[in-house]
C-alpha positions in Angstrom: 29.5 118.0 99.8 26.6 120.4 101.1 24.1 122.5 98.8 21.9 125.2 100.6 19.0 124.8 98.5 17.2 127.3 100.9 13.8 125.3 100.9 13.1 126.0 97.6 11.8 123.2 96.0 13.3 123.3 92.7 16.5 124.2 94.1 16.2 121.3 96.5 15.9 118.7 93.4 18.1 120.7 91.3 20.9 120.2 94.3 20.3 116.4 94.3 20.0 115.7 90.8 23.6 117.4 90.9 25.1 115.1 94.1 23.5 112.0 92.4 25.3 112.6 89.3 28.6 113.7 91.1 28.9 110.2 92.4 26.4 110.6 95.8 26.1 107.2 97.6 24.1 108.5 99.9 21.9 111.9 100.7 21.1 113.9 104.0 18.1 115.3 103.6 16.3 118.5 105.8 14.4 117.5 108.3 10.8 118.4 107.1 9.6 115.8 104.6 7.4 117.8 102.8 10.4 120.3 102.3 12.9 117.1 101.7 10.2 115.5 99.4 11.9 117.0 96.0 15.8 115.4 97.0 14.0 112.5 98.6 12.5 111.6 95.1 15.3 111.9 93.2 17.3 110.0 95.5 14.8 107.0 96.0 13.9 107.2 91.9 18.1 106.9 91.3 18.3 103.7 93.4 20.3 106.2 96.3 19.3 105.7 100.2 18.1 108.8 101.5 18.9 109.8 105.0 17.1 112.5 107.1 18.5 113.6 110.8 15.5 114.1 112.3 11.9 114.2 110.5 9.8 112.5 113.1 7.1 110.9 111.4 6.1 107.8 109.7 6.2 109.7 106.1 10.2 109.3 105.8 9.2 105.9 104.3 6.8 103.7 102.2 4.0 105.6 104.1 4.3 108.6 102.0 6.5 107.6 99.1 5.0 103.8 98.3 7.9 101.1 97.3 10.3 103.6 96.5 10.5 104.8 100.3 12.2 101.3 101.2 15.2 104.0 100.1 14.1 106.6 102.6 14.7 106.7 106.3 14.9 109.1 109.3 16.8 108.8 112.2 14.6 111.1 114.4 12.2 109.5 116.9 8.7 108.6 114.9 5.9 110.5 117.1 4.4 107.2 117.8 7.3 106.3 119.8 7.8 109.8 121.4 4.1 110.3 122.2 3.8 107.1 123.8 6.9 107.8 125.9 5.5 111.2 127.2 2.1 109.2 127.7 4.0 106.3 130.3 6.1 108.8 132.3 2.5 110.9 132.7 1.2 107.7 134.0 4.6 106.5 136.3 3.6 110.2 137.9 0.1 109.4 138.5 -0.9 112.0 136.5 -4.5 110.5 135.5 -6.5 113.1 134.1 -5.1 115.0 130.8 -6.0 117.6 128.4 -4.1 117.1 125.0 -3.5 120.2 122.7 -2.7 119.6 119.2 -1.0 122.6 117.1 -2.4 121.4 113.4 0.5 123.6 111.5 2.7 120.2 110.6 1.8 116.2 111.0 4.8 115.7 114.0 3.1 118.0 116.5 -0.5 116.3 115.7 1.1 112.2 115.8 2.9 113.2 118.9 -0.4 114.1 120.4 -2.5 111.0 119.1 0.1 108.6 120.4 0.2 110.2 123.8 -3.9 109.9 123.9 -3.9 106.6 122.4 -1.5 105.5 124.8 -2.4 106.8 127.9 -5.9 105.8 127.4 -4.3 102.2 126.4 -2.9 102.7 130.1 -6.2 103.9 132.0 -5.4 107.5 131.9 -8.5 109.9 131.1 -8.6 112.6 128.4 -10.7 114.8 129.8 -10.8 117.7 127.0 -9.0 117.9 123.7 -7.8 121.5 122.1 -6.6 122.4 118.9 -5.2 125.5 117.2 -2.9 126.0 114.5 0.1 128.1 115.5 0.1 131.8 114.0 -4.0 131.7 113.3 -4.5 134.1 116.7 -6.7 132.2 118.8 -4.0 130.5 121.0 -5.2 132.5 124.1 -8.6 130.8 123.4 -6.9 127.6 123.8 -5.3 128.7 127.3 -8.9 130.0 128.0 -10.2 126.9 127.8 -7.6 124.8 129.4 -7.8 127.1 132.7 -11.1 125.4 132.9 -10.1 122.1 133.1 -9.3 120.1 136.5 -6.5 118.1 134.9 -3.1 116.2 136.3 -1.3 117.3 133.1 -1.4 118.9 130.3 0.2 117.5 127.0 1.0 119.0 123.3 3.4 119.1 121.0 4.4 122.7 119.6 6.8 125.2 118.7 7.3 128.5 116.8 5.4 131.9 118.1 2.5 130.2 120.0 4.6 128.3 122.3 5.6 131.0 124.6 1.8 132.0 124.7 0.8 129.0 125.5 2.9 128.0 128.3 3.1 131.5 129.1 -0.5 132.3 129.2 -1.4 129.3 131.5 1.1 130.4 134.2 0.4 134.2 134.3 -3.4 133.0 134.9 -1.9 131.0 138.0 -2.4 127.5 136.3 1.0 125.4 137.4 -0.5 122.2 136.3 2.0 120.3 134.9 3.2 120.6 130.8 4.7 117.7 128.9 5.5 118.1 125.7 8.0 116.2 123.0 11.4 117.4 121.7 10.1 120.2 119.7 9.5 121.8 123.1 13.6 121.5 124.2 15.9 124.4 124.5 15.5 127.0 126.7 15.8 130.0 123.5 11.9 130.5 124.2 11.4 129.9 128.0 9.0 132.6 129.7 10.4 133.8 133.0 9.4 131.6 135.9 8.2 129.0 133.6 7.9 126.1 136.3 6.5 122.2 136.0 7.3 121.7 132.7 8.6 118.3 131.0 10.5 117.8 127.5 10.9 114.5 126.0 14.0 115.1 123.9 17.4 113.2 122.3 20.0 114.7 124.3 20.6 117.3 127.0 22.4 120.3 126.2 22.7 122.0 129.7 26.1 120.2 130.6 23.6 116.8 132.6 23.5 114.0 129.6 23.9 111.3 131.0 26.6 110.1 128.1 30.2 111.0 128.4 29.8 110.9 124.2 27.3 113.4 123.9 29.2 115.8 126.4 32.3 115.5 124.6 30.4 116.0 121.1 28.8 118.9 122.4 32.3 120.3 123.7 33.8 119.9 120.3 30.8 121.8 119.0 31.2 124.6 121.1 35.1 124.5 120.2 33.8 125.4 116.5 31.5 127.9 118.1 28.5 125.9 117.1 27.5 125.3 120.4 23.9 122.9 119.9 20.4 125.0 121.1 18.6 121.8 121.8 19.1 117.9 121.8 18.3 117.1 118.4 21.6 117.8 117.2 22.6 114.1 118.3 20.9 112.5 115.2 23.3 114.3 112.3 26.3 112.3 114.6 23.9 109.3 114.4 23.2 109.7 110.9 26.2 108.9 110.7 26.6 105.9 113.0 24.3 103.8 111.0 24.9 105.2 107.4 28.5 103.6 108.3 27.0 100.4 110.1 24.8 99.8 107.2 27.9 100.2 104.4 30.1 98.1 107.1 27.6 95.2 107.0 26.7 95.0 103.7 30.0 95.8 102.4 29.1 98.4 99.4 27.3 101.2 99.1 24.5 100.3 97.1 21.0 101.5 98.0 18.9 98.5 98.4 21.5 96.8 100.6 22.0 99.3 102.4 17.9 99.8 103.1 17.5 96.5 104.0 20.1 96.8 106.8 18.4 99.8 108.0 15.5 97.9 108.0 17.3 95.4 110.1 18.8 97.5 112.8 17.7 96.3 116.1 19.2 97.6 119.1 21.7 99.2 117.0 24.4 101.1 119.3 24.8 105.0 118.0 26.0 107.7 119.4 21.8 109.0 120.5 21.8 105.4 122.2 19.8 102.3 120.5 17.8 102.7 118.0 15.3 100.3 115.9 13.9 100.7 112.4 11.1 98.3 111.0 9.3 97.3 108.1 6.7 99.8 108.9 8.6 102.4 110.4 11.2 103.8 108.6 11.8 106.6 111.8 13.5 105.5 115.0 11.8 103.9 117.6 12.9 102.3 121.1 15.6 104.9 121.8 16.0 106.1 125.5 14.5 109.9 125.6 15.9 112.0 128.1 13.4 113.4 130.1 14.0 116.8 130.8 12.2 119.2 134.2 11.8 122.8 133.3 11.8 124.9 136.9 12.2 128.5 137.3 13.2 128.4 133.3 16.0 126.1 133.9 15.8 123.2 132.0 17.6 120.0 133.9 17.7 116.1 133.2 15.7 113.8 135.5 15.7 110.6 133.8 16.6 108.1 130.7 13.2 106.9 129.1 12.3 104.5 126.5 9.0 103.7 124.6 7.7 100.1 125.5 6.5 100.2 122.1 5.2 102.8 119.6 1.5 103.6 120.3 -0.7 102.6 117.0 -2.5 106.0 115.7 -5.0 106.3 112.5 
């Protein structure tokens, strides 16, 4: 069953209080957690696993929720894992010296952005200026001001909504091509400037007909069949929602929401349809899966490579 609770939070409850008591095993939550965070605790409260698609931080968990969250998991990337992905590939390109920009509107864009640092520092790289904005406050052509000035390798953030056209925008109609990594909030090509060259994505799938799986390409066909062709790779982790709700019930025989967080808790490795993916104690978001890395030239977004994590960067 689906409810559009249409982000309103008492909606939201009101819809899971109503699945719970219709006989829900399990929920699919959206993927914000603050905008989940009314289903979530009901669900959790109720003894009833809570699943979102893709919230990709460490707050789909104990970290935001205490005990309870053992019941709550996400099966997008946490940005500990993503950030430290963009942070290696930077490296493996000798890019050396970075600027990092951090949009402050939501906690994903500002993790992805302290793992990369904390990584690529880890790996010898050099921050050489740090920006901030928060998308929608006006001063994002500050921001490109100031990162004109800098004599960098790369430049790496992790944005979307309004700004993110400015920003990538605004650098290359000064002439700046330095090269732009970003994580998967960056993928699709719905907001591209024209021209827009040497940019990277770090995202789940590719949807320009180049993933690398035969069972992503024939998932996307099937959605375009229903005319619900995907806009960017993230739609891979409803499908794998599934793949380890139904690995979970398969090992532990039942439906029953402890159980069936302790195997979450357990998956290692596990095969889904968005490759391998890991949960921990600790993390209750995916790490280890293989990103594709995507190469934005002349607005055209292509795949260049399959890229995993060597392990998720530690951030405060």
């Amino acid at each position: 069953r689906v409810i559009d609770h249409q982000l309103d939070p008492e909606r939201t409850k009101s819809a899971a209080i109503e699945l719970i008591d219709d006989g829900a095993d399990v929920l699919l939550v959206t993927c914000d957690v603050d905008f989940a965070t009314p289903a979530v605790q009901e669900a959790i409260t109720r003894g009833v696993l809570a699943v979102a698609p893709c919230i990709g931080t460490d707050q789909m968990g104990p970290e935001r929720f205490g005990d309870q969250g053992k019941l709550a998991f996400s099966l997008g990337n946490v940005a500990q894992d993503e950030g430290a992905a963009m942070a290696e590939y930077a490296m493996e390109q000798g890019w050396e010296r970075a600027a990092t920009v951090t949009d402050n509107v939501i906690v994903y864009f500002q993790d992805v952005v302290k793992a990369f640092d904390a990584r690529y520092t880890e790996l010898g790289g050099e921050i050489v200026a740090r920006e901030s904005w928060t998308n929608g406050d006006g001063t994002i052509q500050n921001v490109v001001s100031a990162l004109d000035g800098t004599n960098v390798d790369v430049i790496a953030t992790s944005t979307a909504f309004d700004d993110m056209p400015a920003l990538v925008g605004g650098l290359r109609s000064l002439g700046n091509d330095t090269p732009i990594i970003c994580g998967w909030s960056c993928d699709g090509n719905y907001w591209l400037p024209e021209g827009t060259d040497n940019f990277y994505v770090v995202t789940y799938a590719s949807v320009f007909g180049d993933d690398p799986s035969d069972e992503v390409k024939e998932l996307i066909a099937a959605m375009e069949e229903q005319e619900q062709a995907p806009g960017t790779g993230g739609f891979v982790t409803g499908a794998a929602s599934i793949d380890a709700i139904a690995a979970a019930i398969e090992e532990t025989g039942g439906t029953e929401g402890e159980a069936l967080a302790e195997a979450f808790e357990g998956f290692d490795g596990l095969e889904t349809i968005s490759g391998a993916i890991s949960f921990s104690e600790e993390f209750h978001s995916v790490f280890g899966r293989e990103y594709r890395v995507m190469e934005v030239q002349n607005s055209k977004p292509s795949f260049v490579e399959l890229r995993a994590a060597s392990s998720p960067a530690e951030i405060e």
